[in-house]
MMTF fields as JSON, N, C-alpha, C and O atoms, coordinates in Angstrom:
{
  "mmtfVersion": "1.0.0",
  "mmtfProducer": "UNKNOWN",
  "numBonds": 251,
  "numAtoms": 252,
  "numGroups": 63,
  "numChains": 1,
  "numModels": 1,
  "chainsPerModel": [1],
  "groupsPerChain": [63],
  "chainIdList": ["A"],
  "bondAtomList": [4, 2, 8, 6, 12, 10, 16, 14, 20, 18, 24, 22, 28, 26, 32, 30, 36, 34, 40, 38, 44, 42, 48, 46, 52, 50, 56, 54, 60, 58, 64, 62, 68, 66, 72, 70, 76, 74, 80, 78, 84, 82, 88, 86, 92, 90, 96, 94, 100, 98, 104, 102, 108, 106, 112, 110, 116, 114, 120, 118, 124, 122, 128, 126, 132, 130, 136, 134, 140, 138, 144, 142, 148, 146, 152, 150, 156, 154, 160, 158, 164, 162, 168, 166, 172, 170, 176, 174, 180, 178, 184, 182, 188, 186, 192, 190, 196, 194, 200, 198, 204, 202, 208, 206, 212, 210, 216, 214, 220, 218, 224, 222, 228, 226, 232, 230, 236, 234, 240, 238, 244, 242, 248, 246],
  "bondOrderList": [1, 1, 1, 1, 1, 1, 1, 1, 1, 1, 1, 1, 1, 1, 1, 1, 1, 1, 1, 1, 1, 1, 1, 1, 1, 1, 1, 1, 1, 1, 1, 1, 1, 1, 1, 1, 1, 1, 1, 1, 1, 1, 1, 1, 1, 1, 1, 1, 1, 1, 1, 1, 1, 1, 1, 1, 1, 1, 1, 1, 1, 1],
  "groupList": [{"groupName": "UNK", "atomNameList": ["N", "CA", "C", "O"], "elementList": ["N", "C", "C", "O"], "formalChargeList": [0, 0, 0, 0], "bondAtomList": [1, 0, 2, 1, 3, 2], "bondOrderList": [1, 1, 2], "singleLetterCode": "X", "chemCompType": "L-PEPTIDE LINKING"}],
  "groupTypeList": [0, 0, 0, 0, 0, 0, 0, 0, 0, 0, 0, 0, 0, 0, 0, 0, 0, 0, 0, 0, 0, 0, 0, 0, 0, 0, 0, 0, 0, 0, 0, 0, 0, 0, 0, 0, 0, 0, 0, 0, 0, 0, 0, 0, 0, 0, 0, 0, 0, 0, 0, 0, 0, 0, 0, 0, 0, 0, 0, 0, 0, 0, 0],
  "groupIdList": [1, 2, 3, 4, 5, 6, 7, 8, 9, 10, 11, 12, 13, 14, 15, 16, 17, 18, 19, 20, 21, 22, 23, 24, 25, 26, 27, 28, 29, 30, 31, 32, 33, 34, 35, 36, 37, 38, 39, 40, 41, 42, 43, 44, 45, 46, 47, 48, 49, 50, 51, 52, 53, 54, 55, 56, 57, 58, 59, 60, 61, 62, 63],
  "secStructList": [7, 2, 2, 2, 2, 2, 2, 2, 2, 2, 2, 2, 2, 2, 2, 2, 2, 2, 2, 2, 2, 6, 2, 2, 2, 2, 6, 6, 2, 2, 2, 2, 2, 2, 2, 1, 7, 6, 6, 2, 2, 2, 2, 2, 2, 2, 2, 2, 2, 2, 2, 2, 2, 2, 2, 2, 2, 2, 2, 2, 2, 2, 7],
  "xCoordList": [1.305, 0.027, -0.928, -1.722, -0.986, -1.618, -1.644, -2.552, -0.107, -0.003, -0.212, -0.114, -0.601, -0.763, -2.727, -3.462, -3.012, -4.492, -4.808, -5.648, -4.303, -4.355, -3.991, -4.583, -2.811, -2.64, -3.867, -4.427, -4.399, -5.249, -6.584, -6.866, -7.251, -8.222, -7.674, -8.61, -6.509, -6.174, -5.986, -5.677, -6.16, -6.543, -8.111, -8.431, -9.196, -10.351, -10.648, -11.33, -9.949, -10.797, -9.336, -9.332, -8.684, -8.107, -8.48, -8.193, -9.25, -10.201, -11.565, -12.015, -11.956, -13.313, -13.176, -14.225, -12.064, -12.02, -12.041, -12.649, -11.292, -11.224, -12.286, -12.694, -13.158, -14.631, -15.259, -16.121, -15.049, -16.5, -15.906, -16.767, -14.888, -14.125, -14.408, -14.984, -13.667, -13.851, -14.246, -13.493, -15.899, -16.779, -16.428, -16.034, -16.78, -16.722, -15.5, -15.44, -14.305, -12.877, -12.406, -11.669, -12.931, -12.73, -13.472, -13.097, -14.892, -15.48, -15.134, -15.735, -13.851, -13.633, -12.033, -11.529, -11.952, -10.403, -10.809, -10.082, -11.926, -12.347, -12.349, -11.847, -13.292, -13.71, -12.213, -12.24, -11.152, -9.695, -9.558, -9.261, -9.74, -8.926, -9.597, -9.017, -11.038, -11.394, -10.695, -10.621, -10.159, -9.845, -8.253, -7.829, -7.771, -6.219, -6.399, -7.486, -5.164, -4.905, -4.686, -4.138, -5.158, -5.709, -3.867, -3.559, -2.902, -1.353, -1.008, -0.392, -1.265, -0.472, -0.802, -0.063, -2.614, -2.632, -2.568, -3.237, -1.911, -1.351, -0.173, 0.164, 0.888, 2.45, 1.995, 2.636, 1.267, 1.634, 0.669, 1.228, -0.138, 0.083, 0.885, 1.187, 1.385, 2.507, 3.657, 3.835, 4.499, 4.989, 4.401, 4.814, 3.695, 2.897, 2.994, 3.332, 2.552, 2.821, 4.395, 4.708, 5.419, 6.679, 7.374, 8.185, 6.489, 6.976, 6.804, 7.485, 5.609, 5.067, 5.646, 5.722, 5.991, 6.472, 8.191, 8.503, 8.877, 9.732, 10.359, 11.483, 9.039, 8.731, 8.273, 8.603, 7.933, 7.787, 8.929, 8.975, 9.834, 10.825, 11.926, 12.647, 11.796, 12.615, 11.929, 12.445, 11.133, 10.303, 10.767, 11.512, 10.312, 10.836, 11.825, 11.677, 13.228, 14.361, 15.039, 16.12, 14.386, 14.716, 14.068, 14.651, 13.249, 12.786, 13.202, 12.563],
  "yCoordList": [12.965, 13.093, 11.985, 11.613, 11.455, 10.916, 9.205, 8.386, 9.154, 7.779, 7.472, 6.417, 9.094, 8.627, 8.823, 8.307, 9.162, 8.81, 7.593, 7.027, 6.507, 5.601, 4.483, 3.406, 4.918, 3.909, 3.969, 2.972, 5.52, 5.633, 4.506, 3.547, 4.8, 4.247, 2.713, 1.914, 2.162, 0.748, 0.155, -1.031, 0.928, 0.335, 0.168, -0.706, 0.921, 0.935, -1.276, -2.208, -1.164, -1.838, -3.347, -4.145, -3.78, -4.358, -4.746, -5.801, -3.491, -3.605, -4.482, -5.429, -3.851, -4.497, -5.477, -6.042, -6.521, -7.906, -8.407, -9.469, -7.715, -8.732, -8.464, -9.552, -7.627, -7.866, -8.553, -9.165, -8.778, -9.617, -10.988, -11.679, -11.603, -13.037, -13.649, -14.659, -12.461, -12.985, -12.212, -11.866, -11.981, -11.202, -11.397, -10.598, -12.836, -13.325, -13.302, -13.418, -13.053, -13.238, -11.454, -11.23, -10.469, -9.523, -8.657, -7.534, -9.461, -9.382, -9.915, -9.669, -10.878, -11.681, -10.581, -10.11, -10.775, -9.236, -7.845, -7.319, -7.473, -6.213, -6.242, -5.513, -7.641, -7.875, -7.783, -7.149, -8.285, -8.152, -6.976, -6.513, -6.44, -4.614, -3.958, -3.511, -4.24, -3.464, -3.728, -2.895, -5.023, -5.268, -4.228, -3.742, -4.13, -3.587, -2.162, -1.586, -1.615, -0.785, 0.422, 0.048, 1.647, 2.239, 2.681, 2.502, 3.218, 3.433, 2.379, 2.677, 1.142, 0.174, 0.109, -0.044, 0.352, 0.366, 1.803, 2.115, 2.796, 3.959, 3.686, 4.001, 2.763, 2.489, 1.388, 1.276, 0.969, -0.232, 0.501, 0.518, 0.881, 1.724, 2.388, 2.27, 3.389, 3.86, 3.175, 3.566, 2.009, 1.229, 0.89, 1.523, 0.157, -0.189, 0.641, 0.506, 2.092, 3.557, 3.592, 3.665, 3.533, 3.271, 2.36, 2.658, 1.092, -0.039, 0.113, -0.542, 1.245, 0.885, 2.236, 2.235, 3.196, 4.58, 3.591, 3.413, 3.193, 2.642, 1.937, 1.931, 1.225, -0.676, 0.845, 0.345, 1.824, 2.614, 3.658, 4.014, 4.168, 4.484, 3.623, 4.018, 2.576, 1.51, 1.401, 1.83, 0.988, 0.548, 1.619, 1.476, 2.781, 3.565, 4.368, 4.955, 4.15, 4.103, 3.104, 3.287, 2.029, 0.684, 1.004, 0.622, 1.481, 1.733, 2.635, 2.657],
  "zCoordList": [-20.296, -19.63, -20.077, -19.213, -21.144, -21.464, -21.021, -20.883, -20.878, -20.409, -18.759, -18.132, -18.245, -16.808, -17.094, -16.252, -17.636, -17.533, -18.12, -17.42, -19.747, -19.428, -18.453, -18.374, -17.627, -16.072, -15.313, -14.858, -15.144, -14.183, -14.613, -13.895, -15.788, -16.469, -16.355, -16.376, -16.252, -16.285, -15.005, -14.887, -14.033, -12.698, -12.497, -11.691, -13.148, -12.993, -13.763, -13.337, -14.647, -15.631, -14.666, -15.603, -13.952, -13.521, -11.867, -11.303, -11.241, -10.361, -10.494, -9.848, -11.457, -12.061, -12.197, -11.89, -12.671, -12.937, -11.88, -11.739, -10.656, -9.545, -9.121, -8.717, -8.898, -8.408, -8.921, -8.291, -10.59, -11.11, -10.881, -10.338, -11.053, -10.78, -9.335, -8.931, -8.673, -7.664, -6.348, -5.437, -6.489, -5.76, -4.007, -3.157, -3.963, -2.38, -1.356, -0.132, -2.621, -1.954, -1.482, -0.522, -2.262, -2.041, -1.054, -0.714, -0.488, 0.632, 1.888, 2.934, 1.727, 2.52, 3.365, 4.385, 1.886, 2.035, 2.933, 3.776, 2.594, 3.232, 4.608, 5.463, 4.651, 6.251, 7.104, 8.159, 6.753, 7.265, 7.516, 8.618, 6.625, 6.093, 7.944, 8.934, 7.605, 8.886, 10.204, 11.107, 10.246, 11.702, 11.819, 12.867, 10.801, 10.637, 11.207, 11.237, 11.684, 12.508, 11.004, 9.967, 11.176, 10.132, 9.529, 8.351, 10.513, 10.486, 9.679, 8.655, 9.893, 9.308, 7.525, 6.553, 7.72, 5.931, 5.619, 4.633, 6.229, 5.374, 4.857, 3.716, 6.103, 5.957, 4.578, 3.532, 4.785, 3.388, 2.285, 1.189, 2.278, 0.949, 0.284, -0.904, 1.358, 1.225, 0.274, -0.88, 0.929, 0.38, -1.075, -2.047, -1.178, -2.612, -3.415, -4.591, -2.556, -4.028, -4.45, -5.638, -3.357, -3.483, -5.008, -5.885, -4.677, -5.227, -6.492, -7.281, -7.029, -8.05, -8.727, -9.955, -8.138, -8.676, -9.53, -10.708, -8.214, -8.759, -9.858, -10.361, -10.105, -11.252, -12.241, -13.316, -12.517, -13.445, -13.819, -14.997, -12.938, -13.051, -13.998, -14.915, -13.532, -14.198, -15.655, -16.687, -15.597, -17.085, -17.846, -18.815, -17.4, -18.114, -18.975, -20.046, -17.893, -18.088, -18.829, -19.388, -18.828, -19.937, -21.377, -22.392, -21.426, -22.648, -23.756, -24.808]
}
């Protein structure tokens, strides 16, 4: 339990960097996001949660 609340807490503080670095690029990203068909960024989140459950499955199992 504990190591899924530090993941959680380590997306906050990995977010935050890309906002403070690079403010204008992630405004630039958004403006995209809106034009996207709302299905398509569920399917690719989707995916991403996939990718990343996986890359932790593994890590894990290696360890």
């Amino acid at each position: 339990m504990r190591d899924l609340i530090v993941a959680f807490f380590l997306t906050f503080v990995l977010e935050g960097l890309y906002y403070a670095i690079a403010p204008e690029k992630v405004q630039a990203i958004m403006r995209e996001l809106v034009k996207l068909d709302p299905d398509m960024l569920r399917k690719t989140g989707l995916l991403v949660a996939a990718i990343g459950v996986a890359a932790v499955v593994f890590i894990r199992r290696m360890g």
